[in-house]
N, C-alpha and C positions, 0 to 999 in steps of 0.2 A: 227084723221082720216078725220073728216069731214074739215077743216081747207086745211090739204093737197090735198085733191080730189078738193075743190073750186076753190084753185091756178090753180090745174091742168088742170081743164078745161078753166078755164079763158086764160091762158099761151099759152096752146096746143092741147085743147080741145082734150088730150089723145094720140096726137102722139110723142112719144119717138123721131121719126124723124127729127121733129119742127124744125127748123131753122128759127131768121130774120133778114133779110139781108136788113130794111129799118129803123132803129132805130136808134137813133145816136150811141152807142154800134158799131153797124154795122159801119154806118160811120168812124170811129177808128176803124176801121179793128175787132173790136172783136164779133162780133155776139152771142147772147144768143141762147144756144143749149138746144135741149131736152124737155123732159115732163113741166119741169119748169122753164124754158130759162134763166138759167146758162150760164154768161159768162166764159172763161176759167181762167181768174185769180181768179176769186171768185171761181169755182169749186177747184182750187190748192191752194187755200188758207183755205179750209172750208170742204175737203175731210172727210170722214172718213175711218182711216185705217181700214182694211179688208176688206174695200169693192175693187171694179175693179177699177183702176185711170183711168177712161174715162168717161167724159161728156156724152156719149151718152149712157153709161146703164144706162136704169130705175132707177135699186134700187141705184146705183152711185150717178144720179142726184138726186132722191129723198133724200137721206139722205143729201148727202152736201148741197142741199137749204135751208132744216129744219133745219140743223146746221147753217148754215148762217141765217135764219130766228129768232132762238133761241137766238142769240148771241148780233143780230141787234132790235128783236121787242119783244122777251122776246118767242116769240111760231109764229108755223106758221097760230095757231088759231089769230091770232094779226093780218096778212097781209091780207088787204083787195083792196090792188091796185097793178099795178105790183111796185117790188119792187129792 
C-alpha cells in the first residue's frame, strides 16, 4: 500500500483526472492518464481482466500500473521515480 499511495501522490497527487499533456509521452500523442499516469498502451498491454478497460478508473489504473510495475521492477514498493 504504502509503495502505491507514494507513486500516487508523486503522479497525481490523488486526482484520477491527471492528465500530461507536456511530457514527451504527450509529445507522441500518447499522454499518461489517471491516478498513476498510465499511458494507454501500457494500460492495454498490463490491464487486468475484471476490472473496467478504461484508463481513467481508479481501481483500472491502479491495478494495471502495479501490474506493470510488478512485471518491470519486481513490486510497486521498487518504483521510486516516475516510471
Amino acid at each position: 500500500y504504502d509503495g502505491i499511495y507514494r507513486n500516487i501522490m508523486r503522479e497525481s497527487t490523488g486526482n484520477p483526472q491527471a492528465i500530461n499533456l507536456y511530457d514527451s509521452n504527450a509529445a507522441a500523442g500518447i499522454p499518461s492518464k489517471g491516478l498513476l499516469q498510465v499511458i494507454d498502451p501500457t494500460f492495454a498491454a498490463y490491464h487486468v481482466k475484471g476490472t473496467a478497460f478504461d484508463v481513467w478508473n481508479p481501481v483500472s489504473n491502479i491495478v494495471a500500473a502495479c501490474n506493470y510495475a510488478a512485471h518491470r521492477y519486481g513490486s510497486m514498493d521498487n518504483v521510486s521515480s516516475a516510471y
